[in-house]
VEXKEVEX-212507 format. One record per residue (C-alpha): x, y, z; residue number from 0. Coordinates in steps of 0.2 Angstrom, whole numbers, plus 5000, padded with zeros to 4 digits. Layout:
<pator><px>X</px><py>Y</py><pz>Z</pz><pos>NUM</pos></pator>
...
REM end
This chain:
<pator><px>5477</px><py>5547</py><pz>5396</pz><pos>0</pos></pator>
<pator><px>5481</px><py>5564</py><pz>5403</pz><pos>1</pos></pator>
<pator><px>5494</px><py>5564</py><pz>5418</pz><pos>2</pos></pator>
<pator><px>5479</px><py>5571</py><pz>5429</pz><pos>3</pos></pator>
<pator><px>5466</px><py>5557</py><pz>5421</pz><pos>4</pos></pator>
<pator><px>5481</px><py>5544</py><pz>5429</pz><pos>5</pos></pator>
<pator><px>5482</px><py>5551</py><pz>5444</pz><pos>6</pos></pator>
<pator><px>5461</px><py>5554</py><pz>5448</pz><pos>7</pos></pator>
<pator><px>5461</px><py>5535</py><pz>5440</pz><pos>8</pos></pator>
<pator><px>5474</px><py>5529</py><pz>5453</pz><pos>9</pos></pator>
<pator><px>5466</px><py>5538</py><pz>5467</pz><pos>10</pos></pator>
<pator><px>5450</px><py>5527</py><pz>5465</pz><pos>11</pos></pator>
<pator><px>5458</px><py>5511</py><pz>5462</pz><pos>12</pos></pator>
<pator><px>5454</px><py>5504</py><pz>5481</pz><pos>13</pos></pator>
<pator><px>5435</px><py>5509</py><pz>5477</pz><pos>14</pos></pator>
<pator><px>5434</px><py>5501</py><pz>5460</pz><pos>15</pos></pator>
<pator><px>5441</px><py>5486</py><pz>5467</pz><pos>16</pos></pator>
<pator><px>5427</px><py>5486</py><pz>5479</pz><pos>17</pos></pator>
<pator><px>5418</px><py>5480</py><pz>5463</pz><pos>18</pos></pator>
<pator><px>5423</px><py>5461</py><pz>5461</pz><pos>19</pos></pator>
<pator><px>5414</px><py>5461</py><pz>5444</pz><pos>20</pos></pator>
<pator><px>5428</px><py>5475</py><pz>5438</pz><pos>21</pos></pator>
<pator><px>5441</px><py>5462</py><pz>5433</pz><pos>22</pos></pator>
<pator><px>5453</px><py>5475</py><pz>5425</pz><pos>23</pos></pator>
<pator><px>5454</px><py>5485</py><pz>5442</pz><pos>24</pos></pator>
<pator><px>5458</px><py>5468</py><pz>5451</pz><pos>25</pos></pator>
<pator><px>5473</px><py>5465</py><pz>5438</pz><pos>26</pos></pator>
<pator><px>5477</px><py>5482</py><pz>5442</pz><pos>27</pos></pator>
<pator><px>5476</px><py>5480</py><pz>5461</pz><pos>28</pos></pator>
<pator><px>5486</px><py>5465</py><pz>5461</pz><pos>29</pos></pator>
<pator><px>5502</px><py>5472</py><pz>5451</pz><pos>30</pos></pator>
<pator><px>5502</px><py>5488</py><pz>5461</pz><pos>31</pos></pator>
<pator><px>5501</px><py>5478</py><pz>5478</pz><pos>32</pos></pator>
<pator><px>5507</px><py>5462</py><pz>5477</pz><pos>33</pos></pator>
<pator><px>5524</px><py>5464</py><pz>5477</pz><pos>34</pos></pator>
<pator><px>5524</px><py>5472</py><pz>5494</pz><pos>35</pos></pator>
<pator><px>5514</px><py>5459</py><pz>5501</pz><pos>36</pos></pator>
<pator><px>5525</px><py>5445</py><pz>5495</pz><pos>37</pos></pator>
<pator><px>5541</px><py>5456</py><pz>5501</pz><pos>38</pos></pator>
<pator><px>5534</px><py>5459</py><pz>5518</pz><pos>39</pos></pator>
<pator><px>5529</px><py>5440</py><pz>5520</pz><pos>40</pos></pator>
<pator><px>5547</px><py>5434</py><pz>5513</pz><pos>41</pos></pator>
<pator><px>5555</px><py>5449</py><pz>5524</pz><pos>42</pos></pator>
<pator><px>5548</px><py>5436</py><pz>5538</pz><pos>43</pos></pator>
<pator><px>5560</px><py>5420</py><pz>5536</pz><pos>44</pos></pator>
<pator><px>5546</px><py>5414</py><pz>5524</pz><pos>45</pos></pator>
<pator><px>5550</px><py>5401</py><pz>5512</pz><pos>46</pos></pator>
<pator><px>5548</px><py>5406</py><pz>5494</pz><pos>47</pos></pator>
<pator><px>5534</px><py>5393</py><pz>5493</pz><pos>48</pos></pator>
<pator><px>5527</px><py>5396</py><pz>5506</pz><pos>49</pos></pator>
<pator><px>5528</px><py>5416</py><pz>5504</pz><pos>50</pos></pator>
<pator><px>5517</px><py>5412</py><pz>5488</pz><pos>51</pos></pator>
<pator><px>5504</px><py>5400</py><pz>5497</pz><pos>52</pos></pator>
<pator><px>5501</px><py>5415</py><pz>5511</pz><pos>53</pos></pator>
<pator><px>5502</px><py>5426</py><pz>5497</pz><pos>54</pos></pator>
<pator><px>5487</px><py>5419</py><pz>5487</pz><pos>55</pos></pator>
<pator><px>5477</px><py>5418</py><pz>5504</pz><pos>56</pos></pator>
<pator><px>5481</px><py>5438</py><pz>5509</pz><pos>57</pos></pator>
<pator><px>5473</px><py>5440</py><pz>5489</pz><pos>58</pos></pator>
<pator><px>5458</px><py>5429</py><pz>5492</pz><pos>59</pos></pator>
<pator><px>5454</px><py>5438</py><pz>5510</pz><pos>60</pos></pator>
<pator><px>5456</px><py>5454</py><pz>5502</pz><pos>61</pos></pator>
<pator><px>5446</px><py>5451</py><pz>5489</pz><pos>62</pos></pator>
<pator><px>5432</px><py>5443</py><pz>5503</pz><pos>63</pos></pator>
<pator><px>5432</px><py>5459</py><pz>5513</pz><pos>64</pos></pator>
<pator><px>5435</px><py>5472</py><pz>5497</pz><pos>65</pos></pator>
<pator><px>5417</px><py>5473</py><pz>5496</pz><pos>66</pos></pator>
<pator><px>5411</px><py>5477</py><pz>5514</pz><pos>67</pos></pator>
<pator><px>5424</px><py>5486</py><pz>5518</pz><pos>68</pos></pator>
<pator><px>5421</px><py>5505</py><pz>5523</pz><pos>69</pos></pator>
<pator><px>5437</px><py>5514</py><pz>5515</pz><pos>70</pos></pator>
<pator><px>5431</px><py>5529</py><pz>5523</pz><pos>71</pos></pator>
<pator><px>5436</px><py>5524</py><pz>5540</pz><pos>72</pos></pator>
<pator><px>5450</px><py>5517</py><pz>5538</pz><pos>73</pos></pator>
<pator><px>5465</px><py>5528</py><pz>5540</pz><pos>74</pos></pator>
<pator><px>5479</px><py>5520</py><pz>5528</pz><pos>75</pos></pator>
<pator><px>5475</px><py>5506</py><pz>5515</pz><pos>76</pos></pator>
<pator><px>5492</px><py>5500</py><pz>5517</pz><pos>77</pos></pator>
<pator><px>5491</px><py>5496</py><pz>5537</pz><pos>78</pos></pator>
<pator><px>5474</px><py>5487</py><pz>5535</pz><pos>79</pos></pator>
<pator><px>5484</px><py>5479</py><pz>5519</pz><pos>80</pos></pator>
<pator><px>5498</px><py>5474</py><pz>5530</pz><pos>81</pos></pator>
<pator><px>5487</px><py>5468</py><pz>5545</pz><pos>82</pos></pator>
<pator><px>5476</px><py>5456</py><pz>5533</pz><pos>83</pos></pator>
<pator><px>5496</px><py>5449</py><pz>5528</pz><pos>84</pos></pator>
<pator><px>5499</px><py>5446</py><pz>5546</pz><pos>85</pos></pator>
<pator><px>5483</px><py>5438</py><pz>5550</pz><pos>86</pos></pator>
<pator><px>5485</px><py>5426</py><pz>5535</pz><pos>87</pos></pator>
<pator><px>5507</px><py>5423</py><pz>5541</pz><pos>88</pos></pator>
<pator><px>5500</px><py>5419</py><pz>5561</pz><pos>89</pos></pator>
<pator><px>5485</px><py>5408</py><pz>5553</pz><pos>90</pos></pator>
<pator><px>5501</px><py>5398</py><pz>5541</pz><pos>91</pos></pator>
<pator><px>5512</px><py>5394</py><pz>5557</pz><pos>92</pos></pator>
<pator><px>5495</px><py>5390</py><pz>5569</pz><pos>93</pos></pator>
<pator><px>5491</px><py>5378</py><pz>5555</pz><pos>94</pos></pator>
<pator><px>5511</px><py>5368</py><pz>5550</pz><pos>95</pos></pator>
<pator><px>5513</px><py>5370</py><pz>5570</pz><pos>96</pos></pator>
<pator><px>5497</px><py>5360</py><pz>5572</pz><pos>97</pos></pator>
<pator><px>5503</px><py>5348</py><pz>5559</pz><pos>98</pos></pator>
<pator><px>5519</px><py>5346</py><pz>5564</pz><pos>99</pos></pator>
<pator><px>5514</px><py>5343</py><pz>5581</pz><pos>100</pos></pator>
<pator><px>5505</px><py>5329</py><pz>5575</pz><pos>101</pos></pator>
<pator><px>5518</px><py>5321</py><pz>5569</pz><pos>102</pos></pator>
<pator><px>5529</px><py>5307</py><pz>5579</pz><pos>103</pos></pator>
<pator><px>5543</px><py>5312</py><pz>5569</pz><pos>104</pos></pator>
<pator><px>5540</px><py>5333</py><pz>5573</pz><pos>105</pos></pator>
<pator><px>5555</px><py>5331</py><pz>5585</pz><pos>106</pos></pator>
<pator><px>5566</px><py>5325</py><pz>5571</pz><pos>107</pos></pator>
<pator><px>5562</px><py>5335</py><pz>5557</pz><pos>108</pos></pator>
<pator><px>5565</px><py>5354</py><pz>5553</pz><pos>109</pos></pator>
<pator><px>5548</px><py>5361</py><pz>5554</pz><pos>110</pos></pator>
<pator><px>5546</px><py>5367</py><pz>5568</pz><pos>111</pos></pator>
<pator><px>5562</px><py>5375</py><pz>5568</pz><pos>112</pos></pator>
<pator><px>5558</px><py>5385</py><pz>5554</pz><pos>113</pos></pator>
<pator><px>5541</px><py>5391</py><pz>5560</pz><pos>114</pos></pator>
<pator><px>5550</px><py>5397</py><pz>5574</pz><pos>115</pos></pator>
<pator><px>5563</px><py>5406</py><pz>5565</pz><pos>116</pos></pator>
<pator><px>5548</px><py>5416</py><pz>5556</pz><pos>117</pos></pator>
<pator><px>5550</px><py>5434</py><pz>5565</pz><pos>118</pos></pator>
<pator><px>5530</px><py>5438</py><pz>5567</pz><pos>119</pos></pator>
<pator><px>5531</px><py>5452</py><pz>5582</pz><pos>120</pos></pator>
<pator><px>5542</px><py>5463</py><pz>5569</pz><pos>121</pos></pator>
<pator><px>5527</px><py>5462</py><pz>5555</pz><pos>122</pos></pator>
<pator><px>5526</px><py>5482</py><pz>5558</pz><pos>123</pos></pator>
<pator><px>5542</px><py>5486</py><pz>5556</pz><pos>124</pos></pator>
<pator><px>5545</px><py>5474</py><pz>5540</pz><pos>125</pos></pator>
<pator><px>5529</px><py>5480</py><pz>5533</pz><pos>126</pos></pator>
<pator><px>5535</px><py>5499</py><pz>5536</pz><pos>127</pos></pator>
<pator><px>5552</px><py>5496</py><pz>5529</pz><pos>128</pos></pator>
<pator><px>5546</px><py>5487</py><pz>5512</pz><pos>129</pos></pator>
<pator><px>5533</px><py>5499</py><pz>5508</pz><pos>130</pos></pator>
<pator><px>5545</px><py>5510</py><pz>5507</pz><pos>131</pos></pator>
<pator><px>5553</px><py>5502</py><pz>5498</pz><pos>132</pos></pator>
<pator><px>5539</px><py>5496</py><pz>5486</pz><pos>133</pos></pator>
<pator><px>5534</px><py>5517</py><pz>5483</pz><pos>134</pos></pator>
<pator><px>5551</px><py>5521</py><pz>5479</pz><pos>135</pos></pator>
<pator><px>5552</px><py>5508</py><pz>5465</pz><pos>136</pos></pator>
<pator><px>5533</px><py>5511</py><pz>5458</pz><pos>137</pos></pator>
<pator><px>5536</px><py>5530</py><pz>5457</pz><pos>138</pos></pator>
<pator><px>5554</px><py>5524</py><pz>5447</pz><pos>139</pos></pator>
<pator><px>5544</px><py>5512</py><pz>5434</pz><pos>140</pos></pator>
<pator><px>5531</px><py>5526</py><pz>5433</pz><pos>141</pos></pator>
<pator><px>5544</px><py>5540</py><pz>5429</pz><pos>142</pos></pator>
<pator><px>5558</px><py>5531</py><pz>5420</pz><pos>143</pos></pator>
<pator><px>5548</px><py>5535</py><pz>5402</pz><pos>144</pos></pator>
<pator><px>5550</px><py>5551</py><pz>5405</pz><pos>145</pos></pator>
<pator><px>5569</px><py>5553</py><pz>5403</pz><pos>146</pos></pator>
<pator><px>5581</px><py>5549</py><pz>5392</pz><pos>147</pos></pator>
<pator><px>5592</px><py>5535</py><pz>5396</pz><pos>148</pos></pator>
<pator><px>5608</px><py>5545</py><pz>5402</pz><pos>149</pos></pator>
<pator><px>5596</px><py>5553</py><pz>5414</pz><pos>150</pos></pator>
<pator><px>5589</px><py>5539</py><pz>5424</pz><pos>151</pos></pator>
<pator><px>5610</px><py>5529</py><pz>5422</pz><pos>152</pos></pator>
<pator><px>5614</px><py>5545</py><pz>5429</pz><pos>153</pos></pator>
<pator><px>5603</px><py>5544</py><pz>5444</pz><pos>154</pos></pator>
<pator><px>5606</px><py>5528</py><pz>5445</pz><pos>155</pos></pator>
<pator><px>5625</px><py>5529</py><pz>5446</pz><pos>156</pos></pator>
<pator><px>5621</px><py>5544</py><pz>5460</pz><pos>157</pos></pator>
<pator><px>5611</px><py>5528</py><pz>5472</pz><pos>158</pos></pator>
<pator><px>5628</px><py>5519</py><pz>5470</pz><pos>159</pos></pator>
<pator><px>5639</px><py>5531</py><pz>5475</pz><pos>160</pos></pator>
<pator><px>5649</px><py>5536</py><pz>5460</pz><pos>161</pos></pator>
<pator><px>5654</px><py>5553</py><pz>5458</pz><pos>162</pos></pator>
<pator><px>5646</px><py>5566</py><pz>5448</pz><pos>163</pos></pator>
<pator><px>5667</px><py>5567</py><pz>5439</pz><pos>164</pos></pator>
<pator><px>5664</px><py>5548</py><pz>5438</pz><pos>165</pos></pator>
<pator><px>5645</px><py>5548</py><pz>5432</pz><pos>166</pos></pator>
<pator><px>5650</px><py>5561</py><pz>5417</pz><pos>167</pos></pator>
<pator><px>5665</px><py>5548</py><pz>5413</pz><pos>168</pos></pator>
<pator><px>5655</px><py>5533</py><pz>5410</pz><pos>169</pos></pator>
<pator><px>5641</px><py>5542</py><pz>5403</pz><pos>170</pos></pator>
<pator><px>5651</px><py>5551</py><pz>5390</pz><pos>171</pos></pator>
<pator><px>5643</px><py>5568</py><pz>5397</pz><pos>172</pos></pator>
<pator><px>5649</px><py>5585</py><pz>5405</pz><pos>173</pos></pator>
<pator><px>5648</px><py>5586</py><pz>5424</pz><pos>174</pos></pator>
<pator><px>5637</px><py>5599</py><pz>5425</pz><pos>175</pos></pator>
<pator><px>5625</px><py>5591</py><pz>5413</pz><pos>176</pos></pator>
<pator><px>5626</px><py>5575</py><pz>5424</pz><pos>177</pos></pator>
<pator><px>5622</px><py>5589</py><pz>5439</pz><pos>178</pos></pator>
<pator><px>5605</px><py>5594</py><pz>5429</pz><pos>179</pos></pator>
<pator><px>5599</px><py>5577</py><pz>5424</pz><pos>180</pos></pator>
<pator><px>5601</px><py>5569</py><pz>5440</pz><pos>181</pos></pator>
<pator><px>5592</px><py>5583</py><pz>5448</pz><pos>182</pos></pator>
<pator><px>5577</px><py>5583</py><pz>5436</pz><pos>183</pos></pator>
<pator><px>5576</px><py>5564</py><pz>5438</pz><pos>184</pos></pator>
<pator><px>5576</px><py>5565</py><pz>5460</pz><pos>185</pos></pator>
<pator><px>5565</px><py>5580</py><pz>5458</pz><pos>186</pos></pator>
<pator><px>5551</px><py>5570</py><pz>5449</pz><pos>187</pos></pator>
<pator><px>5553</px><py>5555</py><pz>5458</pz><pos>188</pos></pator>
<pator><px>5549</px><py>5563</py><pz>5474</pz><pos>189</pos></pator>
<pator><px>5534</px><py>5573</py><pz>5466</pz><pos>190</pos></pator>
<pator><px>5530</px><py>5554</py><pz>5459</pz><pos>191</pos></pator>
<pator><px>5531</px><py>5547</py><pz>5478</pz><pos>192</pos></pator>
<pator><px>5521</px><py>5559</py><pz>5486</pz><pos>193</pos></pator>
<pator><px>5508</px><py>5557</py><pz>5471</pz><pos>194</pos></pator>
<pator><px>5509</px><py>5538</py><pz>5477</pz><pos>195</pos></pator>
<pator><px>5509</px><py>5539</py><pz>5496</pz><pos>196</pos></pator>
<pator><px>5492</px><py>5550</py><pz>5493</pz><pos>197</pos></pator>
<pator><px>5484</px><py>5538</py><pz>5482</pz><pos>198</pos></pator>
<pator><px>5491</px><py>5521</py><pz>5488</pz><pos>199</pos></pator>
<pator><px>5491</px><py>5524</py><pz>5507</pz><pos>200</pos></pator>
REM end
C-alpha cells in the first residue's frame, strides 16, 4: 500500500466503521482510538478497573450510534468521541453513587470518596490534553519505520533534553550529522501529525 492509498484509507476509517458488518475497520477503529479513550477516562481519578468497565461502555455506545450517525454534521470526530466518554463517566458515578447510597455501610466505606475525587467538570480540558498526546505518539509509531535507529535515538534524546554535543556522544555520531537526522525525523513527525489531525479529527 502506497503512502497516498494509507492516507485516503485512513480518511474514511469513521465511514467504514459506520458499517458494523466490516469487522476489520472495527479492529482498526478501536487500536487507533482506544487508547485516548481509556487515557482520558483514567486522566479523571478512574480506577484502572473501572477505566476498563467505562471503557467497554464508550466502545459499545459507539458502536450503537456509529451507524445513524451523520458524520457530515459533526465538526470534530474526536469532541463527539470525547462527549460519548463523558456521558458514559457521569452515567458510572450516577450508578456506584446510587449503590453506594444504598448501602448502610456507604458512611464507612470509601466509595463515595472516591466518586467524588473523580474531576468530571475538567473532561474538556483532560480530553484536549490527551489527544494530543495520543496524535503525537500515533504519528511516532507511524513514522519510526522510516528511519534508522540512530535517527529516531537521536530525536528521542532531543525530547529529553540532551545536548546535540551529548546526542552525538552516546550515539557514536558527528554533531552535525545528529543536527540532520533529528531534523528529518521532527520534520516528518509534524507532516505525520497534521496528516492525523485531518483524518482523525
Amino acid at each position: 500500500m502506497t503512502e497516498k492509498d494509507h492516507y485516503q484509507t485512513r480518511a474514511t476509517l469513521i465511514q467504514r466503521v459506520q458499517n458494523q458488518h466490516d469487522e476489520e475497520s472495527w479492529d482498526e477503529f478501536v487500536r487507533v482510538y482506544r487508547r485516548y479513550i481509556y487515557a482520558i477516562i483514567r486522566s479523571m481519578n478512574i480506577s484502572e478497573h473501572d477505566t476498563e468497565d467505562i471503557l467497554q461502555q464508550v466502545l459499545i455506545n459507539v458502536w450503537n450510534h456509529l451507524p445513524k450517525m451523520d458524520y457530515d454534521k459533526i465538526n470534530r470526530f474526536r469532541s463527539w468521541l470525547s462527549t460519548v466518554t463523558k456521558n458514559c463517566v457521569t452515567d458510572f458515578i450516577r450508578k456506584r453513587s446510587r449503590d453506594a447510597n444504598r448501602l448502610e455501610k456507604a458512611g464507612q466505606d470509601d466509595t463515595l470518596t472516591y466518586l467524588k475525587s473523580i474531576r468530571l467538570p475538567e473532561i474538556d480540558a483532560i480530553a484536549e490534553r490527551e489527544w494530543e498526546v495520543h496524535l503525537t505518539n500515533l504519528a511516532m509509531e507511524n513514522i519510526e519505520p522510516l528511519f534508522s535507529g540512530k535517527a529516531v535515538d537521536a530525536f528521542r534524546l532531543t525530547l529529553e533534553g540532551k545536548s546535540v554535543e551529548e546526542i552525538a556522544k552516546a550515539l557514536d555520531l558527528k554533531e552535525n550529522s545528529v543536527y540532520r537526522l533529528k531534523n528529518r525525523v521532527k520534520e516528518r513527525l509534524i507532516q505525520e501529525i497534521r496528516h492525523l489531525r485531518d483524518q482523525l479529527e
